[in-house]
C-alpha positions in Angstrom: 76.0 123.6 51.7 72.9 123.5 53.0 69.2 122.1 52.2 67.1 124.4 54.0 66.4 126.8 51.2 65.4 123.4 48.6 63.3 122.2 51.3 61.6 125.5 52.0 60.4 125.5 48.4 59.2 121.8 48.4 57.4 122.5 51.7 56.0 125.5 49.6 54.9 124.0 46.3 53.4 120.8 48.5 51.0 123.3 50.2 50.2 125.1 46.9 50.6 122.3 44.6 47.6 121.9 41.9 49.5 118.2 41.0 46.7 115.7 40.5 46.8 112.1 42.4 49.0 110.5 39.9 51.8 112.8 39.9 51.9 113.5 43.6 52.2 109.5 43.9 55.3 109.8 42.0 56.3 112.9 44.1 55.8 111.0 47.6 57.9 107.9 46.1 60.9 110.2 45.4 60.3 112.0 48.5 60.8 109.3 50.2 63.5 107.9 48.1 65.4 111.2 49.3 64.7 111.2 52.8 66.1 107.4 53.2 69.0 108.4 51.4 70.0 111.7 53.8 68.7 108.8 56.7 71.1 106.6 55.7 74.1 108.7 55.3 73.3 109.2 59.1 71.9 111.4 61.4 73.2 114.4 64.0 71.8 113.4 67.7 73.1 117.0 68.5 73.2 120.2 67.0 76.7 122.3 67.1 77.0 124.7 69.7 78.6 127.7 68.5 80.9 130.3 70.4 79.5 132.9 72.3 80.2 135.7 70.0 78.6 134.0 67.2 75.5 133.3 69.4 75.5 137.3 70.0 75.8 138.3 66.5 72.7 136.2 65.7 74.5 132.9 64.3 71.3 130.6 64.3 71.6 128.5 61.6 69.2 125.9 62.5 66.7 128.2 64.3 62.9 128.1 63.2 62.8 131.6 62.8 66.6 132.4 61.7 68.1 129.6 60.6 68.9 129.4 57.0 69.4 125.3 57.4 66.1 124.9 58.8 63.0 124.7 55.8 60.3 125.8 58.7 62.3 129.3 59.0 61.1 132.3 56.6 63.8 133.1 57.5 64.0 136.1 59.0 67.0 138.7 59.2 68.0 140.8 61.8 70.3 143.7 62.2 70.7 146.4 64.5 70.2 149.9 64.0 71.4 152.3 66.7 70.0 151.3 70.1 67.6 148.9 68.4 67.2 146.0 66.0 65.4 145.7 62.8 64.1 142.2 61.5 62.3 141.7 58.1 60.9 138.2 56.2 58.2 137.2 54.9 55.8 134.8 56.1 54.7 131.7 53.8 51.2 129.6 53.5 52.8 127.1 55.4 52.5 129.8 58.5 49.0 130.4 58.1 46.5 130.6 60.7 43.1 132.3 59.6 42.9 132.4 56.1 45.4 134.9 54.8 47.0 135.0 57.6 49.7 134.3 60.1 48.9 132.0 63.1 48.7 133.7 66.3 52.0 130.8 67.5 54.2 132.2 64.8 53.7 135.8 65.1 54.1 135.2 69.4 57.6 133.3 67.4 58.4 136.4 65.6 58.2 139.3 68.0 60.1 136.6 70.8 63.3 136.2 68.6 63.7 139.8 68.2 63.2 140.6 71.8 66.1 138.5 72.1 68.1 139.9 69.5 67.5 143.1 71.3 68.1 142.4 74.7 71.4 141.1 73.2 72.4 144.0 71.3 72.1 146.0 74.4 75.2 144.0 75.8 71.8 142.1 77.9 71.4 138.4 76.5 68.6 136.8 78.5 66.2 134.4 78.9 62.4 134.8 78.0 60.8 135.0 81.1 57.8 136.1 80.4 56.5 137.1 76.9 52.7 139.2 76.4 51.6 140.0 73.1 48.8 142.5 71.9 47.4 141.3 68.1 46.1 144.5 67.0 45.0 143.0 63.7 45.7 139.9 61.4 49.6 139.8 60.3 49.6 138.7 56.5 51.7 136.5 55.2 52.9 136.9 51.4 54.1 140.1 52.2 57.3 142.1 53.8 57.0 142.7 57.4 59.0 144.9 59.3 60.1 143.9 63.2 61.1 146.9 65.5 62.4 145.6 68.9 64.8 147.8 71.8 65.3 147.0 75.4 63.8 149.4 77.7 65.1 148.6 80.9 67.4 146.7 82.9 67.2 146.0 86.8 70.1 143.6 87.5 69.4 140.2 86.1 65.9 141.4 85.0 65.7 142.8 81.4 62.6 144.4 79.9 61.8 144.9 76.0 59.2 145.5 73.8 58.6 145.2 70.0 56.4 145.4 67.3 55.2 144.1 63.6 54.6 146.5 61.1 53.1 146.0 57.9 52.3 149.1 55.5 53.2 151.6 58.3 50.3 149.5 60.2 51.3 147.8 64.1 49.7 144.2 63.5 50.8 142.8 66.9 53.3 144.1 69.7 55.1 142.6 72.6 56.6 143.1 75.8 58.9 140.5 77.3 61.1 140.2 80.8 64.6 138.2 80.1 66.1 137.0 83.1 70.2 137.4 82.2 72.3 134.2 83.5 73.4 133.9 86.9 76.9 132.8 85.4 
């Protein structure tokens, strides 16, 4: 069991909330109430490390971009479709930049986590070594986007990808990254 999808929608409706100042003093109060009570059942100093084939099929569970658990993630899903990977979520208010939408930081988010689902998937998990991304227009949120990401080349340890969002059939940002694989 997790919280992450309850919390997602509380972080939601207290962004779009029209409550006036008496009922979001009763809000905060239970809030609260909540929040001592998870704090008090104790708290995880470390996350779990998961095995290495989990890591490879994606298993992120607490990631701010995949993780179901965590309330920040949209979260996005991934899969991969012939040499490449597909992700698709969509972005909330809570990820806004400009008004309507995404912030520059969370799209950079975005197209990084599929670059490393597709270095991955090509049998090349890395390490973002260097990450440059092209906006090409405002990425909305409130609506599907679609994430195309392949690895294009690998030199040794040295692993270069590239991605893009789509929106409507429209490129709103792309990305090209070098992974460095592990030494060991």
């Amino acid at each position: 069991m997790t919280l992450g999808p309850a919390v997602r929608r509380l972080m939601d409706a207290s962004v779009l909330t029209k409550a006036d100042a008496d009922e979001l003093a009763v809000a905060l109060k239970e809030i609260e109430a909540i929040a001592a009570r998870l704090e008090d059942a104790g708290i995880n100093e470390t996350l779990p490390f998961w095995d290495k084939e989990s890591m490879r099929q994606g298993v992120r569970p607490f990631s701010p971009v995949i993780g179901e658990a965590n309330p920040i993630a949209p979260p996005m899903t991934v899969r991969v479709v012939g040499d490449a990977v597909v992700g698709e979520c969509t972005m909330r208010p809570i990820h806004e930049g400009p008004p309507g939408a995404v912030h520059g930081g969370w799209v950079a988010t975005l197209l990084d986590q599929l670059l490393g689902h597709a270095t991955a998937a090509s049998g090349n998990p890395g390490f973002t070594a260097e990450l440059t991304v092209r906006y090409r227009r405002p990425t909305p949120y409130g609506v599907p986007l679609t994430l195309r990401g392949r690895t294009d080349d690998v030199d040794g340890r040295r692993v270069r990808a590239s991605a893009e969002i789509v929106v409507d059939d429209v490129v709103t940002a792309e990305a090209t990254a070098l992974f460095l694989k592990p030494r060991t």
